[in-house]
Kinemage of the C-alpha trace (Angstrom):
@kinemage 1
@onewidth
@group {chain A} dominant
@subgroup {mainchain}
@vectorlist {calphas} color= white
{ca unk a 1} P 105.544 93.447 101.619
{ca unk a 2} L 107.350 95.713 99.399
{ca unk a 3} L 110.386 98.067 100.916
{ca unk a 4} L 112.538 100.295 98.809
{ca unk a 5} L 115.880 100.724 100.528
{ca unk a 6} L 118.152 104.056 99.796
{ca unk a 7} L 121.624 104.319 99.608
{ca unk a 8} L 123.469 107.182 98.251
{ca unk a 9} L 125.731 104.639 96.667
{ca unk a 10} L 125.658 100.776 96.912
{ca unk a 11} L 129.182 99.502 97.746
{ca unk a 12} L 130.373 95.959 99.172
{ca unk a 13} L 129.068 96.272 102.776
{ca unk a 14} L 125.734 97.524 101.664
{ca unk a 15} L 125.592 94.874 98.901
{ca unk a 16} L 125.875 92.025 101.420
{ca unk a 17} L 123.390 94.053 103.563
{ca unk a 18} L 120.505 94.018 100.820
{ca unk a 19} L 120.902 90.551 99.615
{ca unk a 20} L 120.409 89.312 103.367
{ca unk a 21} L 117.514 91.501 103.641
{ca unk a 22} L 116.069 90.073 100.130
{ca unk a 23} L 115.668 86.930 101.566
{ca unk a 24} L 113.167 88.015 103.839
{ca unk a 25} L 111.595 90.913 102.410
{ca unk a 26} L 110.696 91.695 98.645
{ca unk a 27} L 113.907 94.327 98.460
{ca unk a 28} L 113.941 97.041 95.799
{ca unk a 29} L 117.461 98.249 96.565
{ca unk a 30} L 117.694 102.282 95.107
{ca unk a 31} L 121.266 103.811 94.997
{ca unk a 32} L 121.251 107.467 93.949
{ca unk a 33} L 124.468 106.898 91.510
{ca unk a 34} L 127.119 104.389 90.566
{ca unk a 35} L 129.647 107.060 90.868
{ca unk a 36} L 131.728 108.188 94.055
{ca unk a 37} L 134.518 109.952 94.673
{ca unk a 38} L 135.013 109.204 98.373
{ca unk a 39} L 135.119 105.306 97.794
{ca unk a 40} L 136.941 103.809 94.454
{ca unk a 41} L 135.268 100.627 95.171
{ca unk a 42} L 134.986 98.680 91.703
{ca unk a 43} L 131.170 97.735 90.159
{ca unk a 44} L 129.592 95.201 92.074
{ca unk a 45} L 128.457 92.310 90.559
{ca unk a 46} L 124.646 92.229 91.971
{ca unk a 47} L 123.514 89.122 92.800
{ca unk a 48} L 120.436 88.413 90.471
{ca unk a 49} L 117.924 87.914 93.708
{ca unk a 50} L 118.407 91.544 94.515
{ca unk a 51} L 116.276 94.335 92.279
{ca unk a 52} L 118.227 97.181 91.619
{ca unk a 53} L 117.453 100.690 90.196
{ca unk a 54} L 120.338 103.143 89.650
{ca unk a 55} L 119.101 106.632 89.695
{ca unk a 56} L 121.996 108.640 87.779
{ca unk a 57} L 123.983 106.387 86.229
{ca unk a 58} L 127.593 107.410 85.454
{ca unk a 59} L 127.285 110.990 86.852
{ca unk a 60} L 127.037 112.322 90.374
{ca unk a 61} L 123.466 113.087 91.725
{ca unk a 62} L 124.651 116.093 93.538
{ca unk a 63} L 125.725 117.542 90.034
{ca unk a 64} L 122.225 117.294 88.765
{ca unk a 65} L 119.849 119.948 89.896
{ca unk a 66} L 117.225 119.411 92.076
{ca unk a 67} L 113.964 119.463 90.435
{ca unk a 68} L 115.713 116.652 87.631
{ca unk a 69} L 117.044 114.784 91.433
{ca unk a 70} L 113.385 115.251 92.484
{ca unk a 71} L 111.732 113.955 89.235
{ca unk a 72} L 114.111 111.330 89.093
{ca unk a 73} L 113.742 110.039 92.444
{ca unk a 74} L 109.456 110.577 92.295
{ca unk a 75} L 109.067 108.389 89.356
{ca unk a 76} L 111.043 105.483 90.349
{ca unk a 77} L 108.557 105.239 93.563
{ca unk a 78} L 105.471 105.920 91.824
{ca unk a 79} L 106.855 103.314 89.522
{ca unk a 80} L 107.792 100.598 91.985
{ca unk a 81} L 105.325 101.666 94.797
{ca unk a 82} L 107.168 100.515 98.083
{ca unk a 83} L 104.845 99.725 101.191
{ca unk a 84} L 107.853 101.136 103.233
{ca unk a 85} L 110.864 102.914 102.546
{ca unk a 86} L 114.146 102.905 104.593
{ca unk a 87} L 116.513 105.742 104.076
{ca unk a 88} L 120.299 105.863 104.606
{ca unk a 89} L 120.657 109.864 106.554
{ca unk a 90} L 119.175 112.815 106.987
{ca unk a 91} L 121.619 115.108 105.465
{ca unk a 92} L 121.604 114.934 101.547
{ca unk a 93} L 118.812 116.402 98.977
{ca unk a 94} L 117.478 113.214 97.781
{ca unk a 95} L 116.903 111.767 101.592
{ca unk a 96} L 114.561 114.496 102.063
{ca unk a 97} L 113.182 114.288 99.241
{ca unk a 98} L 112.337 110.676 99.719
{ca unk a 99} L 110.770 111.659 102.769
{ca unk a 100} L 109.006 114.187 101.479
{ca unk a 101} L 107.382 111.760 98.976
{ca unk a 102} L 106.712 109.151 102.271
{ca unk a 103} L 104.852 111.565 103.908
{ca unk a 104} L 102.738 112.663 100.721
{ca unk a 105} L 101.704 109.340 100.111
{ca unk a 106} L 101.523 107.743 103.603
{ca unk a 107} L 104.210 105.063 103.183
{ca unk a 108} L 106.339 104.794 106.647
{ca unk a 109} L 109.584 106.020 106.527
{ca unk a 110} L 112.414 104.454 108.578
{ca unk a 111} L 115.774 105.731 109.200
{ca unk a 112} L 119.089 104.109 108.526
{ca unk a 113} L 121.772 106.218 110.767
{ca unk a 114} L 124.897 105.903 112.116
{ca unk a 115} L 125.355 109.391 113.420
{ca unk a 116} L 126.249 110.262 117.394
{ca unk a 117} L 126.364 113.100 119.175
{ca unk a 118} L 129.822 113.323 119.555
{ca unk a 119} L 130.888 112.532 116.017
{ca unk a 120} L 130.604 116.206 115.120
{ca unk a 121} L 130.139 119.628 117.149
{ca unk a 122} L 126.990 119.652 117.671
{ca unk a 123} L 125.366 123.474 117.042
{ca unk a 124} L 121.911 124.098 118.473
{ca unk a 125} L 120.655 125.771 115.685
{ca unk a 126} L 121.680 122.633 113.768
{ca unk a 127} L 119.467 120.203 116.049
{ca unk a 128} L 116.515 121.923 116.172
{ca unk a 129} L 115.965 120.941 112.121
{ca unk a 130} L 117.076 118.050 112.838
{ca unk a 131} L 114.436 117.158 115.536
{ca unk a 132} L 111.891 118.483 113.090
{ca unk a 133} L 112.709 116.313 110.580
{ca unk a 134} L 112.945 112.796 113.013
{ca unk a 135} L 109.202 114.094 113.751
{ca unk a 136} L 108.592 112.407 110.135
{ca unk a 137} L 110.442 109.229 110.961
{ca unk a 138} L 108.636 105.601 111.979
{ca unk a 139} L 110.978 104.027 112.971
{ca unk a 140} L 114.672 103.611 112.824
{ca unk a 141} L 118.143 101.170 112.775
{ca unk a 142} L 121.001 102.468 113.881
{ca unk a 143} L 124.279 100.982 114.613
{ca unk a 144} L 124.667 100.804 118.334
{ca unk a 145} L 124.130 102.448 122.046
{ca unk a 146} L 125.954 105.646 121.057
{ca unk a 147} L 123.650 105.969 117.753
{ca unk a 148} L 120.618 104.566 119.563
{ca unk a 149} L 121.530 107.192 122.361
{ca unk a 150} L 121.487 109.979 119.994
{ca unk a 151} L 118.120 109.450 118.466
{ca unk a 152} L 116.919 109.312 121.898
{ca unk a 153} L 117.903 112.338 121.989
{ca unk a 154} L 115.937 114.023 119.546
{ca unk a 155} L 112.836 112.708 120.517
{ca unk a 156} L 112.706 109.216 118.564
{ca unk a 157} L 110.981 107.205 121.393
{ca unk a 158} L 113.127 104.206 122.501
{ca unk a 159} L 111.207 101.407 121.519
{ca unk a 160} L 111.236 102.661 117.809
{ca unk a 161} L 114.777 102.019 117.857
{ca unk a 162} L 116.381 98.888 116.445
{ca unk a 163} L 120.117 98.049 116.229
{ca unk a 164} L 122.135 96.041 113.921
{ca unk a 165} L 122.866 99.016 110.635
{ca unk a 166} L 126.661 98.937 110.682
{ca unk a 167} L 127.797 95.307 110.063
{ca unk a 168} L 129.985 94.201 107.024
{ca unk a 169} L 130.447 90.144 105.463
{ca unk a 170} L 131.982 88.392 108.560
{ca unk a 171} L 132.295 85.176 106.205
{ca unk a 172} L 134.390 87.256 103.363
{ca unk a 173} L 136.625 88.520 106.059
{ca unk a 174} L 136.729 85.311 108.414
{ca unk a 175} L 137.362 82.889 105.244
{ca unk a 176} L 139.799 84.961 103.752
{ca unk a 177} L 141.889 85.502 106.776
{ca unk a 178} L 142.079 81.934 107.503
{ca unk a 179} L 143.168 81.178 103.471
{ca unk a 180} L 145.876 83.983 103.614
{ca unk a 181} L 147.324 82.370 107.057
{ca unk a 182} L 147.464 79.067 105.372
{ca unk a 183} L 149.624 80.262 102.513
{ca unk a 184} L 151.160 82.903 104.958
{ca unk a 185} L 155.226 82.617 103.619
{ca unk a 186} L 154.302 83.130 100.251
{ca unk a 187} L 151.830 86.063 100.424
{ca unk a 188} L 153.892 87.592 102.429
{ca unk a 189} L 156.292 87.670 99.305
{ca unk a 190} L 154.351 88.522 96.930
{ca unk a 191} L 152.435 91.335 98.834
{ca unk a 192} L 156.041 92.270 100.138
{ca unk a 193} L 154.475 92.227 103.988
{ca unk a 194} L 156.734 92.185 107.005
{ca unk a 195} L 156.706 88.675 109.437
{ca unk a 196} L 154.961 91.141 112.489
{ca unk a 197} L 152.821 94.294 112.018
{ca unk a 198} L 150.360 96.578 112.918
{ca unk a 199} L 147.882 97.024 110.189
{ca unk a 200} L 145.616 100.297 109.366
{ca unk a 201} L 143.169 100.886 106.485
{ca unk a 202} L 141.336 104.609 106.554
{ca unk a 203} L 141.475 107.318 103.885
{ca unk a 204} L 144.163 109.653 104.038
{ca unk a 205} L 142.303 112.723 105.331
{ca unk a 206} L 142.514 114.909 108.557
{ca unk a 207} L 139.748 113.106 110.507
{ca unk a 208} L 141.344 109.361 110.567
{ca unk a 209} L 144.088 110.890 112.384
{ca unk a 210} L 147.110 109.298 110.808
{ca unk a 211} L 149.947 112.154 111.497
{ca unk a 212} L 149.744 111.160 115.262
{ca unk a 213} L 149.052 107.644 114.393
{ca unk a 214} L 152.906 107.856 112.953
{ca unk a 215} L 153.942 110.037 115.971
{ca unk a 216} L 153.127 107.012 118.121
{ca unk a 217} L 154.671 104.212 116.138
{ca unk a 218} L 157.538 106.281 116.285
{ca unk a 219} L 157.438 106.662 120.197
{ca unk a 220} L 156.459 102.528 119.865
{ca unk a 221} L 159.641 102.011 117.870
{ca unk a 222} L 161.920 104.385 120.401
{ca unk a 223} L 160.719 101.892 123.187
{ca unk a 224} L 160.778 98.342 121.725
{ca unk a 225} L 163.521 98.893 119.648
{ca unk a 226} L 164.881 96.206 117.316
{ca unk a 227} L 162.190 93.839 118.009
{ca unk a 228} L 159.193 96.215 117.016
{ca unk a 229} L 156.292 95.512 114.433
{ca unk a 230} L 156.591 97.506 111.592
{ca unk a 231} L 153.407 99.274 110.390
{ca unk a 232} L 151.450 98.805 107.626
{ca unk a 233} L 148.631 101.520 106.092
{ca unk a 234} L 146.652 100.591 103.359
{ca unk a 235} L 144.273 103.558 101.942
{ca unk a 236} L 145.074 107.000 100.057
{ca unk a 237} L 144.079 110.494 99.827
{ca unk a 238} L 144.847 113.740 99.398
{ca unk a 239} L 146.968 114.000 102.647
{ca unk a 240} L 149.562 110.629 101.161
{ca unk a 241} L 152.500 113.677 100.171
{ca unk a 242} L 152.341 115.024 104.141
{ca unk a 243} L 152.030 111.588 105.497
{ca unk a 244} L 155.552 110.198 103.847
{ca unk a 245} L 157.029 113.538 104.107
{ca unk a 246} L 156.491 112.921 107.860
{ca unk a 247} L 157.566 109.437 107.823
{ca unk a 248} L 160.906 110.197 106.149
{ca unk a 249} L 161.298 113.023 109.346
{ca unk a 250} L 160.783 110.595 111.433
{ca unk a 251} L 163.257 108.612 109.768
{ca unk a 252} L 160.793 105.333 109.531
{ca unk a 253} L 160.749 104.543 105.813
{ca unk a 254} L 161.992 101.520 106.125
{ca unk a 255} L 159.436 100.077 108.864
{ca unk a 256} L 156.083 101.643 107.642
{ca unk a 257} L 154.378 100.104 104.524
{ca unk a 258} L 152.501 101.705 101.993
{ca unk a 259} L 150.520 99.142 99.671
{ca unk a 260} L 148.000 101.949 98.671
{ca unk a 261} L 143.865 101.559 98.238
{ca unk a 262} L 143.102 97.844 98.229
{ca unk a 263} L 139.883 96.508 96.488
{ca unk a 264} L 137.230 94.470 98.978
{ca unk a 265} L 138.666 91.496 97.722
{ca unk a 266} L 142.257 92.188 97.991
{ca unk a 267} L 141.540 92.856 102.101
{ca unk a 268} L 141.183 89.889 103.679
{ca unk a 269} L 145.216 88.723 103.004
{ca unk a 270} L 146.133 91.764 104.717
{ca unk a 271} L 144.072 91.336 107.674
{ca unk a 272} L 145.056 87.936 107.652
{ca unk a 273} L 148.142 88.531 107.871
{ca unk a 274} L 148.524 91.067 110.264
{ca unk a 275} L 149.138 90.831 114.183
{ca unk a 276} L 146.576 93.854 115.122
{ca unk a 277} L 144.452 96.484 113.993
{ca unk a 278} L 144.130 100.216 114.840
{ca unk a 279} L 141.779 102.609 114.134
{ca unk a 280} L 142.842 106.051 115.413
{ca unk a 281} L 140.025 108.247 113.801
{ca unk a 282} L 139.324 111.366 116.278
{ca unk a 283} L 135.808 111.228 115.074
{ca unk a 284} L 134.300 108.539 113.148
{ca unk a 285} L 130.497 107.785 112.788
{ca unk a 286} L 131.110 103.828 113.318
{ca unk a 287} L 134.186 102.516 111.464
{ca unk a 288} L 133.495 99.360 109.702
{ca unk a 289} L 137.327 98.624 109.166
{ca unk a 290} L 137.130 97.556 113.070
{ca unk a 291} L 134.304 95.046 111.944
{ca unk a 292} L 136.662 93.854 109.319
{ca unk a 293} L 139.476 93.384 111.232
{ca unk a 294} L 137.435 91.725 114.098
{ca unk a 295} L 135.350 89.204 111.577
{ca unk a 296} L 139.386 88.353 110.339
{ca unk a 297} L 140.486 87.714 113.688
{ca unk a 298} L 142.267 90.179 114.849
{ca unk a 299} L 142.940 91.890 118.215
{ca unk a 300} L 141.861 96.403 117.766
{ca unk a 301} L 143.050 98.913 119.243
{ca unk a 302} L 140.133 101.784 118.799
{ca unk a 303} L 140.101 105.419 118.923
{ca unk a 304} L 137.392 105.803 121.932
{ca unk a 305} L 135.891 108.365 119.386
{ca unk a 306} L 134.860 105.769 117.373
{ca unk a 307} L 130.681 105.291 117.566
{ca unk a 308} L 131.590 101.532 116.855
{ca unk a 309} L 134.019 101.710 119.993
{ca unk a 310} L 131.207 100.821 123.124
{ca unk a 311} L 129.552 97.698 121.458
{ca unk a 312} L 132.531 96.094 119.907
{ca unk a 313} L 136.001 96.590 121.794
{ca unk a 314} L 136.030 95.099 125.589
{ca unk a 315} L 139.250 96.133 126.784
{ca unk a 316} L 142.004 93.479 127.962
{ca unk a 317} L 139.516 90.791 126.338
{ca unk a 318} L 140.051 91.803 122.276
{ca unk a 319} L 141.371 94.708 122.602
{ca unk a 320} L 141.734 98.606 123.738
{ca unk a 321} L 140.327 102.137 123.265
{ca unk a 322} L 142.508 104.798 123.831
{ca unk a 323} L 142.591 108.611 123.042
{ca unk a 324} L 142.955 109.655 119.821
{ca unk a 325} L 144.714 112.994 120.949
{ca unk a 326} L 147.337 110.777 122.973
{ca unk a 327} L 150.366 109.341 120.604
{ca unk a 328} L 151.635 108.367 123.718
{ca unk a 329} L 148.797 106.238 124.870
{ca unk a 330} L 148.496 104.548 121.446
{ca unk a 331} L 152.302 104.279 122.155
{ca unk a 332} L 152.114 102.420 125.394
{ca unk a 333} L 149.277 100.188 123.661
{ca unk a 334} L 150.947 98.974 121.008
{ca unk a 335} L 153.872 98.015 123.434
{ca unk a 336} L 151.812 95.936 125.779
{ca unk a 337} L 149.876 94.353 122.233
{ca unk a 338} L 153.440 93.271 121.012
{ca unk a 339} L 155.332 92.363 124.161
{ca unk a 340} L 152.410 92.408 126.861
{ca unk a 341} L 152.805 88.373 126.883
{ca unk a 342} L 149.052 88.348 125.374
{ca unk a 343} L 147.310 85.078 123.805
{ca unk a 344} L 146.630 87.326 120.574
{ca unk a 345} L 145.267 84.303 119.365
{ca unk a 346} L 142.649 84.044 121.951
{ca unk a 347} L 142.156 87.962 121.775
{ca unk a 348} L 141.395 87.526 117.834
{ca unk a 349} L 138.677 84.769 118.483
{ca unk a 350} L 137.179 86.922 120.990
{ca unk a 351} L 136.816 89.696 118.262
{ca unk a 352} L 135.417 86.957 116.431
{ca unk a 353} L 133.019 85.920 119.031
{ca unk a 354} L 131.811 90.151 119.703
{ca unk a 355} L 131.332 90.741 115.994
{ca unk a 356} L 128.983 87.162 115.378
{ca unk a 357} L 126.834 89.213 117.138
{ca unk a 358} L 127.074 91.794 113.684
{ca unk a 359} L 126.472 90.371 110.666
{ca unk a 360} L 124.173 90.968 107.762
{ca unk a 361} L 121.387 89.220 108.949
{ca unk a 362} L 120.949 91.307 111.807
{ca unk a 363} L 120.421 94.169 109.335
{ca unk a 364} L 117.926 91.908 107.972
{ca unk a 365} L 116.088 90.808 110.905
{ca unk a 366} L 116.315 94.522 112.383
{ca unk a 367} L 115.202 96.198 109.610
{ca unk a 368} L 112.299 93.478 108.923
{ca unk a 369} L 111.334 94.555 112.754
{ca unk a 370} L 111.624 98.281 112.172
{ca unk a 371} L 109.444 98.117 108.486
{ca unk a 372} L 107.054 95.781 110.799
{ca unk a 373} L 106.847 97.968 114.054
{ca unk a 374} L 106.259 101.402 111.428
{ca unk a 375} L 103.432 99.305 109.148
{ca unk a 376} L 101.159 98.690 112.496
{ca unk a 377} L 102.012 102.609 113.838
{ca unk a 378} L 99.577 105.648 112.647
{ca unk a 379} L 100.580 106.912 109.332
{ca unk a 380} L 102.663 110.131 109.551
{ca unk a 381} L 100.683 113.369 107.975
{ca unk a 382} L 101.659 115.786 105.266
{ca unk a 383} L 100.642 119.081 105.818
{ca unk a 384} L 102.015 122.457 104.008
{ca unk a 385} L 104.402 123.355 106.708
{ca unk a 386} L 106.471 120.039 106.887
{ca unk a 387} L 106.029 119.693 102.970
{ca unk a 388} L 107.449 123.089 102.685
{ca unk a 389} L 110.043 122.682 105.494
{ca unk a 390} L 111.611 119.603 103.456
{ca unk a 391} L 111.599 121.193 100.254
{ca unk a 392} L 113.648 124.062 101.704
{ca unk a 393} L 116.107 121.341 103.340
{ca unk a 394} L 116.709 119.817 100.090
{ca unk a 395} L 117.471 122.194 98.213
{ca unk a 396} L 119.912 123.821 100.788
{ca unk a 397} L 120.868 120.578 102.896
{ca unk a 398} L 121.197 122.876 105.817
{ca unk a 399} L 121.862 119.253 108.382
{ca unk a 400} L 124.618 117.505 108.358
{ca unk a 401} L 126.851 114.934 105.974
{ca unk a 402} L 125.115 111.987 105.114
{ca unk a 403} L 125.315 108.477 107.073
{ca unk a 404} L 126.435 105.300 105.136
């Protein structure tokens, strides 16, 4: 069996994603361009098991027009002729058009989301497309309950749902963790890392939340006083200028840490060496840093707006959830994380233990069920109003952003 498997870009989690998946299935992995502006991630060395077709290389798809994404996109299929195609969102021009192309040539589609229903306000003129479009769908992997929930939703029966779609390398974060805490003294030096911190990663933009991240270290630091963690955030963005404008108000330059973006590679010494994790997004589709963190060993401390938040934090056991509108309540967290009297040790092998339960083979073996479950269903119909419905959506993208 043959499945074609669509990302908009192919970066490290989805790389370790697809080569887990090529050793079950025959894999043609499809990314829609090797250029991204969101993620600076460097070229991935693909592993030479994995077939790879890159639609636009070195240019955006979104800057090309449509009929050249369509033509594009149409003649790698024809070309390759997938039994079943799995498709990362609903939301951008070249999903739909993929689908489009299913349903014209009865090949099951299945749906890769991470999306929730409380990740964005949801409009009901939004969701009715939306349902229209799932009507085309197979089958589907999603992250977890809250994603799972959602699809429910609108109207993808239950027992078309399969989870395991948001899970990163456990062993790249787990190994590396464990090699920066053996050689802890001297990283420490030469990354110029305090002996205790919390530790962030997220892009600096209004939706991870980071101004009131700051307001509660700054509450943390009031309370704990000389004996508090210092802070580190890895990332960038276009809010950085705000961010240490507000950290110099707040008069905490000298306890909060800016390394900057950090390759995949160059992660694991930070989680390693780190005391906790936080992830403060007030909306956030899943939030694979908390999978990273967890995989290194780490006790989190999770936004409850965070889709990842229901399957992977159990509070008191590796962790906490908190409000992401409540500095103070991040506050009192980080407190009881750093002087609570927890085993963080024990806390950090139980994120371990949650997240074994995440890894890329169950992408692999969910996905294999979903292609499996949508070969033995009826094939999905084209007819001139979905056809035409599709071609409208893709040329306007009138849903939402797309899911990773």
């Amino acid at each position: 069996m043959k499945c074609a498997v669509l990302f908009a870009r192919i970066g490290p989690y989805h790389h370790a994603r697809l080569i887990a998946t090529s050793q079950k299935l025959n894999t043609l992995a499809i990314e829609y361009s090797n250029v991204d502006l969101t993620y600076a991630w460097q070229p991935i060395l693909v592993n030479t098991s994995l077939q790879k077709i890159t639609l636009f290389k070195d240019r955006a798809y979104q800057d090309q027009p449509s009929y050249i994404q369509q033509s594009v996109l149409e003649s790698c299929l024809e070309n390759n002729r997938p039994e079943a195609v799995a498709i990362a969102g609903w939301s951008n021009s070249i999903a739909l058009m993929a689908l489009a192309w299913c349903l014209r040539n009865r090949v099951p589609a299945i749906l890769m989301s991470e999306s929730t229903e409380q990740d964005e306000v949801r409009r009901f003129w939004k969701e009715i497309p939306k349902r229209r479009i799932l009507r085309n769908i197979s089958t589907a992997l999603v992250g977890g309950q809250p994603q799972r929930d959602y699809l429910i939703k609108l109207g993808i029966p239950p027992d078309r749902l399969f989870l395991g779609y948001d899970v990163v390398d456990n062993d790249h974060f787990t190994n590396g963790a464990a090699q920066a805490r053996q050689s802890a003294s001297v990283l420490r030096q030469q990354l110029g890392l305090p002996e205790h911190f919390f530790l962030a990663s997220a892009r600096f933009i209004p939706k991870k939340n980071l101004d009131r991240l700051l307001q509660a270290y700054a509450q943390y630091r009031t309370q704990a006083g000389t004996h508090a963690w210092s802070l580190v955030l890895l990332g960038d963005g276009p809010l950085k200028a705000q961010l240490c404008r507000q950290i110099e108000q707040l008069n905490l330059t000298s306890w909060i840490h800016l390394p900057g973006f950090k390759q995949y590679d160059d992660l694991p010494a930070y989680y390693g060496l780190a005391n906790c994790f936080i992830h403060a997004s007030t909306t956030e589709q899943w939030g694979l840093v908390v999978n990273e963190a967890m995989a290194a060993g780490l006790p989190v401390i999770v936004s409850d707006r965070c889709g990842c938040a229901p399957d992977l934090v159990q509070n008191s056991y590796n962790g906490y959830t908190f409000n992401p509108y409540s500095p103070k309540q991040l506050a009192e967290l980080m407190l009881k994380i750093s002087f609570g009297g927890y085993d963080l040790i024990a806390m950090g092998k139980a994120s371990q233990e949650i997240i074994a339960q995440w890894t890329p083979q169950t992408f692999a073996d969910s996905l294999q069920k979903a292609i499996e479950m949508a070969l033995d269903l009826p094939s999905k119909r084209a007819n001139y109003l979905n056809q035409s419905f599709l071609f409208i959506l893709s040329r306007f993208c009138l849903t939402d952003r797309d899911d990773k």
